[in-house]
N, C-alpha and C positions, 0 to 999 in steps of 0.2 A: 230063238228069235228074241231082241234087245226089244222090250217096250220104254216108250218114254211119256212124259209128261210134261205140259207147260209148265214155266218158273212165272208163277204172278203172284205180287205183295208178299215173298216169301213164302209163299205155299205152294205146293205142287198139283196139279188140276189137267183134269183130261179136258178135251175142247167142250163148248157149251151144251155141243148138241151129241157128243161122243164121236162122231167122226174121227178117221185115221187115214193113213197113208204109209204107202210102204216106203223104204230105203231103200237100195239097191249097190250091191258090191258090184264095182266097176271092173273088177276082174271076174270073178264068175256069171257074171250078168244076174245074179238071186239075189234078190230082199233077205237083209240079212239084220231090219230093223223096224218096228210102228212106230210112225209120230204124231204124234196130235193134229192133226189138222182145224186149225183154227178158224176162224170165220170175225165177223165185225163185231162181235159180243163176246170174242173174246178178247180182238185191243181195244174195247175201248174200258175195258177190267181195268186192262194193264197201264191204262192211260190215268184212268181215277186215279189209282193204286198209286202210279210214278209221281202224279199231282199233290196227292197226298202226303209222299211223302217230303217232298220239295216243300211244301209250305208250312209243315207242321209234323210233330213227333222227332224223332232225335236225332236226327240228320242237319237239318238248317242249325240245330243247336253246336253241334259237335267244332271243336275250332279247326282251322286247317292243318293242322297239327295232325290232328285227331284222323282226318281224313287221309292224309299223308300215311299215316301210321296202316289205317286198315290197308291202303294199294298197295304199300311193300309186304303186310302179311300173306295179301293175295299172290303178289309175287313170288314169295317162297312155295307156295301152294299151289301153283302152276310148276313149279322148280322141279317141286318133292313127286309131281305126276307127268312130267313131262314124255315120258315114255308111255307110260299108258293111255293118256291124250292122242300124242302123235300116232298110235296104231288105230284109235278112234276115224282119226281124219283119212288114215291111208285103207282101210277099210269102206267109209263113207265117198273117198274121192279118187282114190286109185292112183295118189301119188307117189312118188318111191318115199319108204321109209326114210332114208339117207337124208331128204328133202325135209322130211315133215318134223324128222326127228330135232333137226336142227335148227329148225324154226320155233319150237318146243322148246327146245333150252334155252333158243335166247329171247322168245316173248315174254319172261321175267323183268328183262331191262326196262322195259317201258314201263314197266309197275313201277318199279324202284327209282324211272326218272320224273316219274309226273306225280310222284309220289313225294323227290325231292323239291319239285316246285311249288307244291299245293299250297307251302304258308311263304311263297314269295312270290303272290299276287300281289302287288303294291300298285296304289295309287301316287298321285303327284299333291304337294301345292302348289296353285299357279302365282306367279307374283302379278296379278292380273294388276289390269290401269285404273280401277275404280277406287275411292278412297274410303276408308272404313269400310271397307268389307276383306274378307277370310278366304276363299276360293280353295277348296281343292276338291278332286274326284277319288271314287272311288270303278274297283273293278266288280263285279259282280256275277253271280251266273245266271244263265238265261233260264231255266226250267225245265220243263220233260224233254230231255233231247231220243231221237232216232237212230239209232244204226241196222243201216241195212247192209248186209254182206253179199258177197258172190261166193261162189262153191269152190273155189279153186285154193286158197288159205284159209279158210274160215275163222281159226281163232286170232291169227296174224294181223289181216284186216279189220276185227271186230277192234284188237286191239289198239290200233292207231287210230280208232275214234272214243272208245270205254272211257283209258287212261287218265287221258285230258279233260273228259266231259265229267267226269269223278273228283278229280282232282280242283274243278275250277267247281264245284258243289252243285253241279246240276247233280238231277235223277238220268235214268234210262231205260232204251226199251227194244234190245237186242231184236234184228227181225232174221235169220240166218236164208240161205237158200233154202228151198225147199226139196232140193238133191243135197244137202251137207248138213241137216239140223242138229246131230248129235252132237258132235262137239261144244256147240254153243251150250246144250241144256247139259252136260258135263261138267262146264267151266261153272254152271249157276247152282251149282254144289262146291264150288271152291269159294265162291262168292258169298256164299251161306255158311259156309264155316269160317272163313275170315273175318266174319259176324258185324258185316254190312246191315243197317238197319231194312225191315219188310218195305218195299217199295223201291228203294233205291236203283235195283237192277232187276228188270225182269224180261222174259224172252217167251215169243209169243209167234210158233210156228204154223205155218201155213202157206197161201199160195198170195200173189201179188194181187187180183182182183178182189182180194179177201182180206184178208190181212194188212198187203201194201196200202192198200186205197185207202185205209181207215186212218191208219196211222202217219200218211204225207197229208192229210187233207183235215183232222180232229183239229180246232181253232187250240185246245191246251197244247197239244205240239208247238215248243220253240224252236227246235231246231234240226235238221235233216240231213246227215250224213250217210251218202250211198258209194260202193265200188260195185261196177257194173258194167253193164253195156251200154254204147252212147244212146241209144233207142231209150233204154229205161230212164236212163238220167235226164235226156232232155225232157219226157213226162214229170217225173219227179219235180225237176225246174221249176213246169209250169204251173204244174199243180200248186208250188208253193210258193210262189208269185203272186198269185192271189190273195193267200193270207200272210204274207209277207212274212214269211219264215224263211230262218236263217237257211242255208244249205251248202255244205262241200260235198262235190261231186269229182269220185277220178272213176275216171270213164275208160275209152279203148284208148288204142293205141297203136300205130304200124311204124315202130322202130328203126330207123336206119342204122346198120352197123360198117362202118366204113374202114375200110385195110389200106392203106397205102401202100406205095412199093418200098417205103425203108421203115416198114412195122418189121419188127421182132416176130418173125411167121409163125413159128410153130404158137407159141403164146398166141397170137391175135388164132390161129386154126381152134383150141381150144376155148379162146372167148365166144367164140361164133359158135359152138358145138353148144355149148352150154346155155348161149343165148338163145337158142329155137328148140333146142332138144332135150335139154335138162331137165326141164318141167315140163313134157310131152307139146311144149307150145302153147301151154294154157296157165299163159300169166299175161296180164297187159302192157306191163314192159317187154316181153320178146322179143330180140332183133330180127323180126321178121323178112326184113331187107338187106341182103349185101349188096352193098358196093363194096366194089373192087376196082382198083385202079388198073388199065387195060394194061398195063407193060408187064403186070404179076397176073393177071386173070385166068389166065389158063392153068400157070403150074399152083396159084391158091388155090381154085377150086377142086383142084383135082386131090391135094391134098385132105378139104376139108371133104369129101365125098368117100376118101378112102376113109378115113376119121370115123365115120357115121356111119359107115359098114359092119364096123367093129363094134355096135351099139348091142348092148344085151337086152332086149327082149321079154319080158313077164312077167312074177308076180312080183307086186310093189313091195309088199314085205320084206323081202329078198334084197338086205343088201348088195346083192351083187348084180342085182339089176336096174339099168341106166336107161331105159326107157320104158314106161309101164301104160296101162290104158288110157283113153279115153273118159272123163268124169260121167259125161251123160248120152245116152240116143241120140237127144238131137243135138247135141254137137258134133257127134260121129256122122251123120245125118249132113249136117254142114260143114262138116273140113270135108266130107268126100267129095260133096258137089263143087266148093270151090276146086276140088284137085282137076274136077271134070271140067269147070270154067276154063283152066287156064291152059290144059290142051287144047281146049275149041278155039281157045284164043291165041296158039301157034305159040307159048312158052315150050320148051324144050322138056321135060322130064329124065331126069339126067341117076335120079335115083328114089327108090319105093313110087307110090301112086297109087295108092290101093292098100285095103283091109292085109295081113299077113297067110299066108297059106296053110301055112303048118297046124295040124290038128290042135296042139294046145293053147293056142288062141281063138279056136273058135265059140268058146263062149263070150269071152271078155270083150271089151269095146276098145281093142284095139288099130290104129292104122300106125302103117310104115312110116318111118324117117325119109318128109320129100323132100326132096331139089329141083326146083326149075332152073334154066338159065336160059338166055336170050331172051330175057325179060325184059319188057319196055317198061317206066313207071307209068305209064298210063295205064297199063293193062288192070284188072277189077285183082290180080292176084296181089297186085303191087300196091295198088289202094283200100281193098277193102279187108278187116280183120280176120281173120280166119280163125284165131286162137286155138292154135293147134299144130301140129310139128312140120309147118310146111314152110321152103325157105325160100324167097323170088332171089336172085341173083342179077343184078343189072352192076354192067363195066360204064367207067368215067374216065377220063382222060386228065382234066384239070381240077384243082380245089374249088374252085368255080362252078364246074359242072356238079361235084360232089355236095357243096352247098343248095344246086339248086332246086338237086334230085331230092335231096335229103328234107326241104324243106317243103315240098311239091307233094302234099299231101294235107287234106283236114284237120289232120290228129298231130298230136305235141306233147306225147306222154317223157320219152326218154329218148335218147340217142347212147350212140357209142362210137370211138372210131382209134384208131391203132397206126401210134407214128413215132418217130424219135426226135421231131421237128420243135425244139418248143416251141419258135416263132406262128408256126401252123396250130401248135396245140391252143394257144390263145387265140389266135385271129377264128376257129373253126370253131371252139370255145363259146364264142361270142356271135358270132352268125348263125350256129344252129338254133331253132324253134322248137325247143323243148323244154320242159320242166326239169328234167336231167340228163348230162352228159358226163360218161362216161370216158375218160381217157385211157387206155392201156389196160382195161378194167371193163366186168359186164357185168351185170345183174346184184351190184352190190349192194345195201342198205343198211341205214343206221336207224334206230329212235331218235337220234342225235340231228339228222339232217331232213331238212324238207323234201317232201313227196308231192308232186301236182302236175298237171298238164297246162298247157299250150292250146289255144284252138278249141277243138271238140274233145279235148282229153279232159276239161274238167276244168272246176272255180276248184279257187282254193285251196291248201296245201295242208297235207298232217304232216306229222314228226317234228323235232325240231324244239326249239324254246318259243317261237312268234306261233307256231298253231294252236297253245292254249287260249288264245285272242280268241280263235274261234267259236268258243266256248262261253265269254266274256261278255258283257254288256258295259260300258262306263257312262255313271253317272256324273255328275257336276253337281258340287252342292256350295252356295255363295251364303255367306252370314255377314249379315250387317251389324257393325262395332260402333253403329254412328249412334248419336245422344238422341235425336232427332229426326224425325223425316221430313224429306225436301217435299218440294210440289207432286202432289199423288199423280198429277193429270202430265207429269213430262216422264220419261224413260229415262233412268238413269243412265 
């Protein structure tokens, strides 16, 4: 059994009052780890600590340069452990190796890119209209920032908030799920040898009414970056609304993946396999929804159903297995009951609906690869997230319809849809209500390209060259070149 311990001001510390909590391997169903279970004394350590070090000792000193330089040594340093990372998280999440592994090697890149931007924060001069004076701004960063994660990437996620927030000279104060903590306190030994100063990064495990509360609501928190569920986010929101703290939030998502009748099939059969089933369903971009265009509907889906027959099954470890368990109980817990919703509500169940049979998955938290069809979008399977490998199928007839299905929803995290039209690929381009579309193409992502939702998927965007802004604060600073001052009592 793995013991861990919290990372606060560089030091390593059991929670305040000794508490723990177990891990739990998602394929054997056994705690296979202790982690500190944290409480409010122990963020608000973390929060001095992060404060501390943001305002003083050798951090706010160091140029961007300097800062630049520690994010790409941490990048090698994820590089050099990339494999033994990624068996952390498929142990901790029950993701397939293939997946995690590969996220592993390329969570580097975000080091090495916001590592490249760190000394090309620039301000402006303005040629402002006032005479004898100097104007320009500067960029700055905001202070203790937040990252809260969900369990389903853990280091992936943390990392498109870290980067940036390192990079533009804040501090941090990693919060991880409370199903995925390992990873995170793994990487804060990478972070420790890349010989980041004490305070800069610290991680501080525990459960949301404990932990979360102290650190969305402490007045030194600046800023609050969550990926989550839209329930938690909108708390988060409000919480810090209050004290008017920054916040990106990417939330759910119910994806629409749309096929038309002159997509390149077998391609668009594998985008759609990949988009609900690859990740067992538990990513917030998941093409959770096909459409399909009625004049292919029959012979698609039949396609993509043989497809997903041929789904291997087990431990995530296992290269060679293309669908692995379920991350937690209660998500197992709720993909089942949604699979139970959407029979009560006359979808068709067309393939799996249920836990697997076979003795060697009766430990593991796993369920089948489902298919409904004759799915209506109004039905709760079509609308509400289910995050988990369940797939609604609803037929469209015109671009029209397929625009209005597609956008006939809350959420606006992602889209996808599969044509050879290019006139259709910009006009649909342009009409979807997402933060990403995907053409001819599913579940792709850069460090390079902005991430965000639409709607209830979320403010605010990571990746990208415009998401260190979020990071940022700018000031205006005006000097007066005049000999003299004018009348004190008018406004210049």
């Amino acid at each position: 059994m793995q013991t861990y311990k919290m990372f606060i001001d560089g030091q390593w510390h059991d929670a305040a009052d000794g508490e723990t909590f177990a891990s739990d391997n998602p394929f054997t169903g056994e705690a296979w780890a202790v982690i500190p279970k944290g409480k409010k004394e122990d963020a608000e350590r973390a929060i001095v600590a992060a404060r501390k070090a943001f305002t003083s000792g050798p951090w706010p000193k160091l140029t961007a340069s300097d800062r630049g330089h520690l994010l790409r040594r941490l990048g090698d340093l994820i590089a050099e452990n990339a494999e033994r990372l990624a068996k952390i998280e498929v142990v901790d999440n029950g993701k397939l190796i293939n997946e995690m592994l590969f996220q592993l090697k390329y969570i580097p890149q975000w080091y090495y890119y916001f590592g490249g931007l760190a000394d090309k924060i620039e301000g402006a001069v303005i040629p402002i209209d006032k005479p004898d004076t100097f104007n320009y701004t500067r960029n700055e960063p905001l202070g203790v920032c937040v990252g809260i994660t969900a369990w389903n990437s853990p280091l992936l996620l943390l990392s498109y908030k870290l980067a940036p927030a390192l990079a533009a000279g804040n501090t941090f104060i990693a919060k991880p799920s409370e199903f995925t903590s390992a990873s995170t306190l793994e990487l804060a030994r990478l972070v420790e040898q890349a010989g980041f100063p004490p305070g800069v990064f610290n991680v501080v495990t525990g459960f949301g009414a404990d932990v979360g509360e102290t650190l969305t609501t402490h007045e030194h928190v600046a800023k609050i970056a969550f990926t989550g569920s839209e329930a938690t986010g909108r708390k988060i929101g409000e919480v810090a609304a209050r004290s008017f703290k920054k916040v990106t939030l990417e939330l759910g998502g119910k994806s629409p993946h749309i096929v038309f009748a002159d997509a390149e099939i077998d391609n668009a059969v594998n985008g759609v396999i990949s988009g609900i089933f690859a990740a067992t369903g538990q990513t917030c971009i998941a093409g959770s929804r096909l459409l399909i265009e009625r004049k292919i509907h029959d012979q698609f889906l039949e396609k993509v159903i043989a497809l997903a027959k041929t789904a291997c099954m087990g431990d995530p470890l296992l290269t060679s297995t293309q669908v692995g368990p379920v991350t937690t109980t209660p998500q197992l817990d709720k993909i089942l009951g949604y699979i139970d919703i959407a029979k009560k509500e006359g979808a068709e169940c067309v393939l799996g609906g249920g836990r697997p049979t076979e003795p060697e998955f009766a430990k593991g938290w796993f369920v089948e690869p489902t298919i409904f069809s004759s799915v209506r979008n109004d039905m709760r399977i079509a609308q509400e997230e289910v995050f988990g490998p369940v797939l609604a199928v609803i037929p469209f007839d015109t671009d029209e319809e397929a625009i209005h299905i597609a956008n006939d929803t809350r959420y606006g995290l992602a889209a996808g849809f599969w044509t050879q039209d290019m006139r259709r690929i910009l006009r649909m381009s342009a009409a979807i209500q997402a933060g990403t579309v995907w053409v001819n193409t599913y579940r792709t992502i850069s460090y390079m390209s902005p991430l965000g939702g639409y709607k209830h998927s979320g403010i605010g965007r990571e990746n990208g060259l415009s998401s260190i802004q979020n990071y940022l604060q700018t000031k205006s600073v005006m000097i007066s070149t005049a000999s003299s001052v004018a009348n004190p009592f008018i406004m210049r």
